[in-house]
N, C-alpha and C positions, 0 to 999 in steps of 0.2 A: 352451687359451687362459689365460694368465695379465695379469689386471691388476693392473698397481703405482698404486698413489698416494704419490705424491711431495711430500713437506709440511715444511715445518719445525715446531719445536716450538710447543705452541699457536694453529696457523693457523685459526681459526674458519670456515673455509671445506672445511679438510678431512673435517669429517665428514659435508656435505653432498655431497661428491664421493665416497666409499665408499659412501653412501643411493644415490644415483641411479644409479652407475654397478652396484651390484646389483638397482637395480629394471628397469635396461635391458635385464638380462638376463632376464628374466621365467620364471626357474626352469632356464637352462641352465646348464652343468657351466662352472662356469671358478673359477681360484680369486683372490682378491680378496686383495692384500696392502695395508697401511698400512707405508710408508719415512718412518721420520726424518732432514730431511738437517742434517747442524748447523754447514756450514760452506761456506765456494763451490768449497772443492777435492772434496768431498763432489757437490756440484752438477753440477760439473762430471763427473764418475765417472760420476754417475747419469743425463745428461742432463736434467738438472731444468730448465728456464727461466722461474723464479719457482713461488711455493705457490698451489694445488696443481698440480701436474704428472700428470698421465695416459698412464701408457704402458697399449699392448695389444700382448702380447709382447717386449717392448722398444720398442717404435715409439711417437713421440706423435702420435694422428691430426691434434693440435690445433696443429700447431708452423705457425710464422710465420717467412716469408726472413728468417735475417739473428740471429733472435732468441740471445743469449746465456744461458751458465748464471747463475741468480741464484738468491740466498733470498732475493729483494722478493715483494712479495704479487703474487700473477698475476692478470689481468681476461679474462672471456670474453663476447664479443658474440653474442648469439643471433641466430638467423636474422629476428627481429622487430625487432632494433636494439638490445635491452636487453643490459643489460653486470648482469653479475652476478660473484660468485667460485669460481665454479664451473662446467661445461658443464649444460645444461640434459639433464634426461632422453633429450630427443627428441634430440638433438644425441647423445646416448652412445649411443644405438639405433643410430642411421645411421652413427657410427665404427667400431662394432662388425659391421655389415652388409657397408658397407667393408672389412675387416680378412677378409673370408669368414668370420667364426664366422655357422652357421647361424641363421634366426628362426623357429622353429615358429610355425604361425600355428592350428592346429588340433588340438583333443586325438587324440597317436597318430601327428602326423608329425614324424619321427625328421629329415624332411630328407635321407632318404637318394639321393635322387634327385640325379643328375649334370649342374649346371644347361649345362654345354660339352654333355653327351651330347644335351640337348634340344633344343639348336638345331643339332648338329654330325652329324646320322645317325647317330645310337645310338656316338658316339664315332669315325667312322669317317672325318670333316671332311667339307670345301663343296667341297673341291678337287677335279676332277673328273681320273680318270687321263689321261695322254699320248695313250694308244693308240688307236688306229679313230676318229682324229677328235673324242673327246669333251672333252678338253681347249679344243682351235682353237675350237669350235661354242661352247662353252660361254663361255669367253672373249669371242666374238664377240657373240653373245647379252645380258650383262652389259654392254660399251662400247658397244651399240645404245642399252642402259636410262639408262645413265650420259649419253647423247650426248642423247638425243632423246626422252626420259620416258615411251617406247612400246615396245613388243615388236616385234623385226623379226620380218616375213613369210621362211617358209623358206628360199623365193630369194634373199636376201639372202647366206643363210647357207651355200649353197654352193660358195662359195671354198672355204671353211672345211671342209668335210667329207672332201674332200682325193678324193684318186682311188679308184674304187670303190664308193663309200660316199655316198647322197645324205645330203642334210638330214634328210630328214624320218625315215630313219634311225635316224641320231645323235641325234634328238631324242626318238625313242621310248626308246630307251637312257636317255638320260639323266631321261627323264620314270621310268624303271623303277624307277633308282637313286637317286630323292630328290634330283637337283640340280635340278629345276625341275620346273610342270604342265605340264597342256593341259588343253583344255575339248575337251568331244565332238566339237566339227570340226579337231583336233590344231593349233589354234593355241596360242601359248604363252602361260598363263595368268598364271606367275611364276616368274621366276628369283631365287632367295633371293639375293639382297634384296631385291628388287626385285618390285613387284607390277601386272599389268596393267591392275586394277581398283580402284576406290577402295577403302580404307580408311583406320582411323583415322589414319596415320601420314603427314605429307607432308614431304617434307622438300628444300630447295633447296639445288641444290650449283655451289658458285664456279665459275663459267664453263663450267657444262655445265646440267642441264635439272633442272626440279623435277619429282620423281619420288615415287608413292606405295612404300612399306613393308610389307614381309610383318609385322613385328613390332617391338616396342622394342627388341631386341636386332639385329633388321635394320638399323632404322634408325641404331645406333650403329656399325653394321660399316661403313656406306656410304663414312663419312670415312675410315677407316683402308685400306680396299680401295681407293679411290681418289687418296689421299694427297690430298686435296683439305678445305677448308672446305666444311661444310655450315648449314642452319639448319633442326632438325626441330619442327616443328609437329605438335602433338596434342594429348588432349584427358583428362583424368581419366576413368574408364567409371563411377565411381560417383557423380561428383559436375557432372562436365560442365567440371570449371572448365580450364582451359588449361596446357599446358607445353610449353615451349619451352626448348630444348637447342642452342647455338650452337658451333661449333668456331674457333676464330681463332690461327690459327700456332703451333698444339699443346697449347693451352688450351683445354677446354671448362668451356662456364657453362651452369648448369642455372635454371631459373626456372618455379617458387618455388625457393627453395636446397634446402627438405626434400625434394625431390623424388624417389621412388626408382619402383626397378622389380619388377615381379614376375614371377618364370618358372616355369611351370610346365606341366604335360603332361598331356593324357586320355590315361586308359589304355586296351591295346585294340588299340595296334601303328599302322601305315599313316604315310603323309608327316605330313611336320611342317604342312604347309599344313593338315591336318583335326586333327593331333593335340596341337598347341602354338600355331600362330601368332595364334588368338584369344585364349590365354592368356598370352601374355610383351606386358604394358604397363605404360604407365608413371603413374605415381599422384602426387599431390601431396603427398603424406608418408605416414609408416609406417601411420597410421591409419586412412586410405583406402583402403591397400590389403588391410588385413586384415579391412576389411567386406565388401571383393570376394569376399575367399576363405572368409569365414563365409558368405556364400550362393552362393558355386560350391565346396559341401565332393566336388565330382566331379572334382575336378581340386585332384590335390596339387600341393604347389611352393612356393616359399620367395619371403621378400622380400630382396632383393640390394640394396647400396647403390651410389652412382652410381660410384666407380671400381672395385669389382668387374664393374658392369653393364657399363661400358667394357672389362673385360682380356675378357671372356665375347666380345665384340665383336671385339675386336681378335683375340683367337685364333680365333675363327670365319672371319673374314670374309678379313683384312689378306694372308692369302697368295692371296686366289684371282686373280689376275691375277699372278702370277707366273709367268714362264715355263715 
C-alpha cells in the first residue's frame, strides 16, 4: 500500500494529513509519501482536487462526483458535520479498511485469514453444484426465504429434487456440504443467508418478505442475490446502539456513516453457522469493534470497511440464483 499526499507548497493542512493518515495506520507496513504539486497541469497529472489530496494506491477514497483538478485549499466534512483541512483520523481508518489494507486488532494477528474463505466454504463458494438435484433444491429453498421469510417444508421441495431423488435427500447433501442446517428433526434451520430463527440481523426486502440473517455479510449478500432493494436492521453487540443499512437503485447508505464490519472465524473446522456466523457483525465504528475482539481474543479476524464488507457480499452471495 502506498499513500500519497497531495499538497501544494506551504498548505498548512498538509502536515496534519501525513500525522493522521500514519496514525490510521496503527503500525502497518505502507509507505507514506509527501507530493508537491506546483501547478494545475501538475494537478491535473496527479489527480489532485484541491490541498491536500489523498490517494491510497492511486485511488482518492475522498473524491466527490464531478470534482475537478485544483491547487485551491481542499475542505473535508467529518462524519459529525465538522469541516476541517484535512480527513479526520477515523475517517483515514475506514478508507483504508475500504481500500482492503488489513486492520490488526490484536497483538500477533497478521490478518492472514481469508475473510471470502469465511463466509464462502473454506474458498469453495455458496453455489450449490447442478448435479442430483442440489442446485434446483437449493435454489428452491432460497426464493421460499426471499418469498415468505420462512423455510419451506420438504414437500414443497419435491418438484425440485427431480426424479429419483427425494427432498429430504438433497437436503441431507446439502446440509453435509455447508450450503444450509437442520435442526434434529431435519427441518431446515438456515440457508446462508438466510436464517429460520431470530437473530441479530433483520432485514426487509422490496416486494418480497422481511427475513432474519445468518450474519452481516449475509445480510449484505441478500440485495445482490436478489437484485432487489433491501433495509437491514441490527444492532452494535457492544454497545446496543442501532445500524441500519439501506439499498436504493444501487446505492447503499450505511447509518451511522462510521459504521463498519467485523469478520471473523473460531477455529476448530465445522459449518460457518457454528464457526463464523456469530462472529461477522456489524459495529458502529472502528472502536467498537475492536472492543469486541479485545474480549473475544478466541476468534481472530479483521475489521473490513463498508465497500469492502459489500464486494465480500456481492462475491459470496450475488451468483447464487443463477442458473
Amino acid at each position: 500500500m502506498r499513500i500519497t499526499v497531495l499538497t501544494v507548497a506551504d498548505c498548512p493542512n498538509a502536515a496534519p494529513a501525513v500525522e493522521r493518515a500514519t496514525a490510521a495506520l496503527d503500525g502497518r507496513t505502507a509507505e507514506v509519501e509527501l507530493v508537491v504539486v506546483h501547478d494545475q497541469a501538475q494537478a491535473a497529472e496527479y489527480g489532485m482536487t484541491g490541498s491536500p489530496t489523498i490517494l491510497l494506491d492511486g485511488v482518492d477514497p475522498f473524491a466527490s462526483e464531478g470534482a475537478l483538478p485544483s491547487v485551491s485549499c481542499r475542505l473535508y466534512r467529518d462524519a459529525d458535520g465538522t469541516v476541517s483541512g484535512a480527513p479526520s483520523e477515523a475517517a483515514l481508518r475506514e478508507a483504508l479498511a475500504g481500500a482492503g489494507v488489513c486492520q490488526p486488532l490484536l497483538p500477533g494477528d497478521r490478518c492472514e485469514s481469508d475473510a471470502l474463505g469465511v463466509v464462502g466454504r473454506g474458498g469453495r463458494g455458496r453455489r450449490a453444484p447442478a448435479e442430483r438435484g442440489l442446485r434446483a433444491v437449493h435454489q428452491a429453498v432460497l426464493r421460499h426465504f426471499a418469498a415468505n421469510g420462512t423455510a419451506p417444508e420438504p414437500a414443497v421441495l419435491e418438484p425440485a429434487a427431480g426424479a429419483g431423488r427425494s427432498a429430504r435427500e438433497v437436503l441431507d447433501e446439502l446440509a453435509a456440504e455447508d450450503f444450509l442446517t437442520l435442526d434434529e428433526q431435519g427441518r431446515i434451520r438456515a440457508a446462508y443467508p438466510f436464517s429460520a430463527v431470530p437473530t441479530r440481523h433483520r432485514v426487509r426486502i422490496d416486494g418480497g418478505a422481511e427475513v432474519w440473517s445468518m450474519c452481516a455479510i449475509d445480510a449484505l449478500g441478500i440485495p445482490a442475490m436478489l437484485g432487489r432493494d433491501v433495509v437491514i436492521s441490527t444492532s452494535d453487540p457492544v454497545t446496543g446502539s442501532p445500524v441500519t443499512v439501506t439499498t436504493r437503485g444501487g446505492k447503499t447508505m450505511w447509518e451511522p456513516r462510521e459504521a463498519v464490519v467485523f469478520v471473523g472465524q473460531r477455529p476448530g473446522g465445522g459449518p460457518a453457522a457454528a464457526t463464523c456466523c456469530d462472529a461477522l457483525n456489524f459495529f458502529t465504528g472502528d472502536a467498537s469493534a475492536r472492543a469486541w475482539a479485545e474480549e473475544h481474543p478466541e476468534v481472530p479476524g479483521r475489521v473490513v470497511g463498508q465497500d469492502r464488507a459489500g464486494e465480500i457480499a456481492r462475491q459470496t452471495f450475488g451468483p447464487l440464483l443463477d442458473p
